[in-house]
N, CA, C and O atoms as a DFTB+ gen file, in Angstrom:
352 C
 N C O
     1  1       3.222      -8.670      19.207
     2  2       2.488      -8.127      18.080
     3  2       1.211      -8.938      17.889
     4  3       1.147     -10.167      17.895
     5  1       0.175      -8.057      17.715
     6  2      -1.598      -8.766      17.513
     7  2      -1.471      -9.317      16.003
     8  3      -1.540      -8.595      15.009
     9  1      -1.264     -10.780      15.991
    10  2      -1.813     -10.893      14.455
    11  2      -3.290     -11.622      14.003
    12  3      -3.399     -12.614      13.283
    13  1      -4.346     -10.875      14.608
    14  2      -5.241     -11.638      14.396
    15  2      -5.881     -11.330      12.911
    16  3      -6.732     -12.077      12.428
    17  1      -5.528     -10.487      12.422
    18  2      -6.060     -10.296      11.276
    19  2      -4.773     -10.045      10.046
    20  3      -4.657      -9.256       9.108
    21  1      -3.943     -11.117      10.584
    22  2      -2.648     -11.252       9.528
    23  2      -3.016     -12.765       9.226
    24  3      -3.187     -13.544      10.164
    25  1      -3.115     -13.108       8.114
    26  2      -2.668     -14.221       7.797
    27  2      -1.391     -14.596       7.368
    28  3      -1.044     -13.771       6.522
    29  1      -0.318     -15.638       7.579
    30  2       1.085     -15.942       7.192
    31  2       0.938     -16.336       5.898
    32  3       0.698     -17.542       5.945
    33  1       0.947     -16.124       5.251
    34  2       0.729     -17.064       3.831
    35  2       1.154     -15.796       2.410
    36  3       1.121     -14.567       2.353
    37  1       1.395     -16.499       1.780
    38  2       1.795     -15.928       0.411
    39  2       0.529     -15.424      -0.949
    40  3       0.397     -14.442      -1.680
    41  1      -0.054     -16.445      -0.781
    42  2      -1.493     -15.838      -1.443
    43  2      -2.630     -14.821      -1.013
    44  3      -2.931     -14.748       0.179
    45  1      -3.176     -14.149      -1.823
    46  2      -4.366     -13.387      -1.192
    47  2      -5.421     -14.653      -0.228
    48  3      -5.604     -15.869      -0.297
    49  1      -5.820     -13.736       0.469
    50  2      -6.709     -14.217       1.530
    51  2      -7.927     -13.780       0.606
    52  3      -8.006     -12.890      -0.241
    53  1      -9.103     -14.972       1.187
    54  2     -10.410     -14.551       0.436
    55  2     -10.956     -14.409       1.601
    56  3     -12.147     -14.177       1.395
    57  1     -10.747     -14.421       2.675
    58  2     -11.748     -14.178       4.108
    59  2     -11.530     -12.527       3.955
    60  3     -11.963     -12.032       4.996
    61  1     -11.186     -11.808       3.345
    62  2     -10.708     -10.199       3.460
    63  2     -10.023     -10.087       4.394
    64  3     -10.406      -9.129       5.065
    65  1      -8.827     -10.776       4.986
    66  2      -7.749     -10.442       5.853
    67  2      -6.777     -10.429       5.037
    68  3      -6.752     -11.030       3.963
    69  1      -5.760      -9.623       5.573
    70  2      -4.805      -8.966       4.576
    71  2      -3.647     -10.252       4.642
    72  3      -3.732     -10.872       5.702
    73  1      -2.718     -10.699       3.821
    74  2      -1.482     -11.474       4.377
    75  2      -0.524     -10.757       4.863
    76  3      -0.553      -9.534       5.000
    77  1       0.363     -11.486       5.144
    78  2       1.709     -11.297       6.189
    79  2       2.296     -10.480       4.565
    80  3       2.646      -9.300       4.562
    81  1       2.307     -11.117       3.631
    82  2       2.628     -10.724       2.165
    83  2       2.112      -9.312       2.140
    84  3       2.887      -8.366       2.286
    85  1       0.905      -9.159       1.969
    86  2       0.302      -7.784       1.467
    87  2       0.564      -6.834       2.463
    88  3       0.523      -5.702       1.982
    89  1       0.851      -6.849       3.822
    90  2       1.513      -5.904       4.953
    91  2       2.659      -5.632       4.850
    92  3       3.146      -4.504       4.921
    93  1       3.361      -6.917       4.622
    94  2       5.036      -6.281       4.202
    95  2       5.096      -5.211       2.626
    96  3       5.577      -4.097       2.415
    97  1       4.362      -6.195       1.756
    98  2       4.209      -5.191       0.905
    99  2       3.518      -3.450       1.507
   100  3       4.426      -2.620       1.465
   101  1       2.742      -3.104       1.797
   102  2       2.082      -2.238       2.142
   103  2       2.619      -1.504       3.001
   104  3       2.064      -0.405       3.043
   105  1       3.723      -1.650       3.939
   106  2       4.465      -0.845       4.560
   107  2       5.962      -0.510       3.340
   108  3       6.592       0.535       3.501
   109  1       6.249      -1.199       2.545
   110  2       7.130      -0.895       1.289
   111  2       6.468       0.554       0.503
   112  3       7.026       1.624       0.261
   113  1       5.285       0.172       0.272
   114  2       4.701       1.542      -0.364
   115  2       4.829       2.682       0.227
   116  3       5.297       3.677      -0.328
   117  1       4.442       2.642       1.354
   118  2       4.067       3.626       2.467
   119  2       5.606       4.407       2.132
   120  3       5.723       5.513       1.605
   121  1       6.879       3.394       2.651
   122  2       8.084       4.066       2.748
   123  2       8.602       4.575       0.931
   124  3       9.162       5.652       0.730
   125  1       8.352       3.797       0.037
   126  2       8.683       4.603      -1.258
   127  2       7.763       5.902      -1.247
   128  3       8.432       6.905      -0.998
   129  1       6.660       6.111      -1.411
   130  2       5.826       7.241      -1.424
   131  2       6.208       8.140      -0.290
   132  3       5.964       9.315      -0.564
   133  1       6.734       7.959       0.908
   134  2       6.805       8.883       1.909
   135  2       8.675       9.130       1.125
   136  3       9.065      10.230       1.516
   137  1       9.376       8.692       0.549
   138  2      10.822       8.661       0.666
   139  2      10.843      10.009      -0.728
   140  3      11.460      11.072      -0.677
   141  1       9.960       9.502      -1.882
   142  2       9.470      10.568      -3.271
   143  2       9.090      11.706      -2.830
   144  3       9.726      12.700      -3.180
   145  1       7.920      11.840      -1.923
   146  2       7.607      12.957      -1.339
   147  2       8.584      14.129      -0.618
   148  3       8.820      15.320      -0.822
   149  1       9.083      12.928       0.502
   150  2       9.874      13.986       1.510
   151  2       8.974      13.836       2.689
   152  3       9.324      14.373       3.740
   153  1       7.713      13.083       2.632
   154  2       7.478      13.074       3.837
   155  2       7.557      12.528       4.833
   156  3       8.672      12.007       4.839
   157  1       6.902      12.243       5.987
   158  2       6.900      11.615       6.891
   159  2       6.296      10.491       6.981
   160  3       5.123      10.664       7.313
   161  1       6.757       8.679       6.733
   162  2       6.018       7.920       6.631
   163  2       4.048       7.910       6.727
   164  3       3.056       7.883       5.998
   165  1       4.563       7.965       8.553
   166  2       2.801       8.355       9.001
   167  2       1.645       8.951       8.432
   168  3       0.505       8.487       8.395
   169  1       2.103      10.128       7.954
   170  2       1.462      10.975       7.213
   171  2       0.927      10.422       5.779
   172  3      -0.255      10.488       5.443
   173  1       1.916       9.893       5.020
   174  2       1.325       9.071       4.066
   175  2       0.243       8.035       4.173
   176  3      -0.910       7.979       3.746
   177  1       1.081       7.148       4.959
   178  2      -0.065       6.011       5.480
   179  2      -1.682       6.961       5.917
   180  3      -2.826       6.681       5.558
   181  1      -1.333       7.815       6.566
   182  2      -3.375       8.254       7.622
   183  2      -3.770       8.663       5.869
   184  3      -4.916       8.367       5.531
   185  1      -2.796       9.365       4.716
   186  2      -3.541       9.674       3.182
   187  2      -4.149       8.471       2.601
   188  3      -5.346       8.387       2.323
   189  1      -2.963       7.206       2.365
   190  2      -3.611       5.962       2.128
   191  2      -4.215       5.603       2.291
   192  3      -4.913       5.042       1.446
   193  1      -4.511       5.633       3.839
   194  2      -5.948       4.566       4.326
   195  2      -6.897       5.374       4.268
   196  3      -7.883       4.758       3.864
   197  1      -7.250       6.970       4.552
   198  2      -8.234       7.696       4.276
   199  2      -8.954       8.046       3.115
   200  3     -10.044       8.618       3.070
   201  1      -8.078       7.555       1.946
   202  2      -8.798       8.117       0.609
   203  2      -8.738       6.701       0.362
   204  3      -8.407       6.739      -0.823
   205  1      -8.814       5.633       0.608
   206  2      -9.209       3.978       0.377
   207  2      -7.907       3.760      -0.573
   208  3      -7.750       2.593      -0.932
   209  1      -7.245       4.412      -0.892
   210  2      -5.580       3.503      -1.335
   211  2      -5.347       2.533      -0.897
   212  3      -5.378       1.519      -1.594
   213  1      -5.012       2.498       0.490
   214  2      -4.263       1.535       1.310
   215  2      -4.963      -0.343       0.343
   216  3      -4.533      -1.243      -0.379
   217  1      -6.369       0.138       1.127
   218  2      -6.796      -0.784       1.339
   219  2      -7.680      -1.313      -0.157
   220  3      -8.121      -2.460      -0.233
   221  1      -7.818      -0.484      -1.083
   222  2      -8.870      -0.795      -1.968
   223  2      -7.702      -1.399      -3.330
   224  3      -7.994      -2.240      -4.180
   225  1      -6.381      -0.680      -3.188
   226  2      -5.721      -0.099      -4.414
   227  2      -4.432      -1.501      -4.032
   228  3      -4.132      -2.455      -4.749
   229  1      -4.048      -1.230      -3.034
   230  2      -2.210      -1.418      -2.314
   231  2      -2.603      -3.180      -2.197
   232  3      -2.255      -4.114      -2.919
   233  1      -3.404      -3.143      -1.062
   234  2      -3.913      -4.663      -0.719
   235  2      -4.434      -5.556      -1.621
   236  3      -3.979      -6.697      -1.705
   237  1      -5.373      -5.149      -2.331
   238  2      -6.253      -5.576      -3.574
   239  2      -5.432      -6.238      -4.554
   240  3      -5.494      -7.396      -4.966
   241  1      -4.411      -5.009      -4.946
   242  2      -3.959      -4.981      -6.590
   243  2      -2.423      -5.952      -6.067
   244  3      -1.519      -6.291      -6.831
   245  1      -2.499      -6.230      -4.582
   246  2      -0.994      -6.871      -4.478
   247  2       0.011      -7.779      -5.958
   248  3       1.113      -7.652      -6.492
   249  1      -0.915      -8.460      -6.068
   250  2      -0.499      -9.780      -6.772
   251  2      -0.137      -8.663      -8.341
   252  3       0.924      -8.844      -8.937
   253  1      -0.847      -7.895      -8.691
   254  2       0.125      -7.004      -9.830
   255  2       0.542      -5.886      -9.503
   256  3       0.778      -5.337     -10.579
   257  1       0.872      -4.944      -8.407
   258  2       1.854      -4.581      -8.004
   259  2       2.901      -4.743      -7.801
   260  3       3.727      -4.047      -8.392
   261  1       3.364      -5.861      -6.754
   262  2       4.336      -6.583      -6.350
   263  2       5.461      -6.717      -7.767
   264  3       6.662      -6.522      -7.580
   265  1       5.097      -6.955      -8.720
   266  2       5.791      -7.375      -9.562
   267  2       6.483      -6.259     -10.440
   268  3       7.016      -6.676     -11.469
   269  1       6.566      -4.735     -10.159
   270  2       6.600      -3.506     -10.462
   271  2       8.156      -3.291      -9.845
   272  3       8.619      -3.869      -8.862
   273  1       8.734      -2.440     -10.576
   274  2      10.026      -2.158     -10.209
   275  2       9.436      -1.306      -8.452
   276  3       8.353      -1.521      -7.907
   277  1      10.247      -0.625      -8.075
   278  2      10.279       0.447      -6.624
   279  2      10.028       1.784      -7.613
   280  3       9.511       2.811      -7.175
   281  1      10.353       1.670      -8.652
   282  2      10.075       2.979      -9.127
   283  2       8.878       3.187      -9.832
   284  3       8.387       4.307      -9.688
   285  1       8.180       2.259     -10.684
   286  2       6.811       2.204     -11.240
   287  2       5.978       1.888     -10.011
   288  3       4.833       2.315     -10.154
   289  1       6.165       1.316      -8.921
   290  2       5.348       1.192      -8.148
   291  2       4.900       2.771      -7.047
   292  3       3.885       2.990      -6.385
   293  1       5.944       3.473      -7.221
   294  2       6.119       4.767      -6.438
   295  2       5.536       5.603      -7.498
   296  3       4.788       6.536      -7.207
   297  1       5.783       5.371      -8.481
   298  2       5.024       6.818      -9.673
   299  2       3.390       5.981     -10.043
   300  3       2.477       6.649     -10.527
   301  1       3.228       4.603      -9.764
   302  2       2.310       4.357      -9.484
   303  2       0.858       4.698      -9.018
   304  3      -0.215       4.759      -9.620
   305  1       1.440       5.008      -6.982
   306  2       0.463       5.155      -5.972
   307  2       0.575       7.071      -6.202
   308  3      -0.351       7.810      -5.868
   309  1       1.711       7.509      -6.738
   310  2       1.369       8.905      -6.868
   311  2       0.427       9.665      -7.785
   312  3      -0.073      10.774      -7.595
   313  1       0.269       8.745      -8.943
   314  2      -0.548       9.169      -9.939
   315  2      -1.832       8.880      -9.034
   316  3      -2.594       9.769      -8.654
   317  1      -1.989       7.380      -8.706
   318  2      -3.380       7.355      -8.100
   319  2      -3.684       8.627      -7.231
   320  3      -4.601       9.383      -7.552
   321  1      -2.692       8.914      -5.830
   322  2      -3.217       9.433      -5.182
   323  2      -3.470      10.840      -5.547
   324  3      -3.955      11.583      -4.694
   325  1      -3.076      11.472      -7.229
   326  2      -3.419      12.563      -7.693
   327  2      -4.404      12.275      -7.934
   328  3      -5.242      13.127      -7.641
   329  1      -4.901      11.080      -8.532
   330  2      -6.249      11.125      -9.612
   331  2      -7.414      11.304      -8.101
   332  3      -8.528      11.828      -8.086
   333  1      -6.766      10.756      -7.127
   334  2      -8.401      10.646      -5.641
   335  2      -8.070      12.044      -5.238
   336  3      -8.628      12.346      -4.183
   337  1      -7.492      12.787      -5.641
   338  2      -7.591      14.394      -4.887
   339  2      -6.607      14.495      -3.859
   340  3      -6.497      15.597      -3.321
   341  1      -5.866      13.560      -3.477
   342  2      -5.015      13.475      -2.338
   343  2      -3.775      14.274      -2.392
   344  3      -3.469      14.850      -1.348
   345  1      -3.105      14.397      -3.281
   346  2      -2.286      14.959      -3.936
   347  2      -2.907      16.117      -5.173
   348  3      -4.009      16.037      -5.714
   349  1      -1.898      17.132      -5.406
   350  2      -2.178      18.329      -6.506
   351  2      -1.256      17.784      -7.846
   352  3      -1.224      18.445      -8.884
């Protein structure tokens, strides 16, 4: 596995590389939002990263996300991804 743009560490990165933290987190989302839906992981993720979720919202907001039940964090990224048009 390429980790050149993983950092191991528990805190946000200020170089804008994501942590080992905010990826594990960020594949957690992916699978609650794809599990609410019914869809297919993948499919969520190419919505995330295309309407800047992933990366602006998921990665960013880690440090007060993280701390969200599985269920506020899932009715969470769904509201967002209604409010960016991604969702109806």
């Amino acid at each position: 596995m390429e980790t050149d743009n993983i950092i191991r560490k528990e805190s946000s990165s200020d170089s804008g590389q994501m942590t080992f933290d905010q990826l594990d987190f960020a594949t957690f989302c992916i699978g609650c939002v794809s599990e609410a839906l019914h869809w297919d992981q993948r499919d969520v993720y190419v919505l995330l990263d295309e309407s800047g979720i992933l990366e602006d919202y998921i990665v960013k907001a880690y440090s007060y996300l993280h701390t969200l039940s599985s269920e506020n964090i899932t009715q969470e990224l769904i509201d967002c991804m209604k409010f960016k048009g991604v969702l109806k």
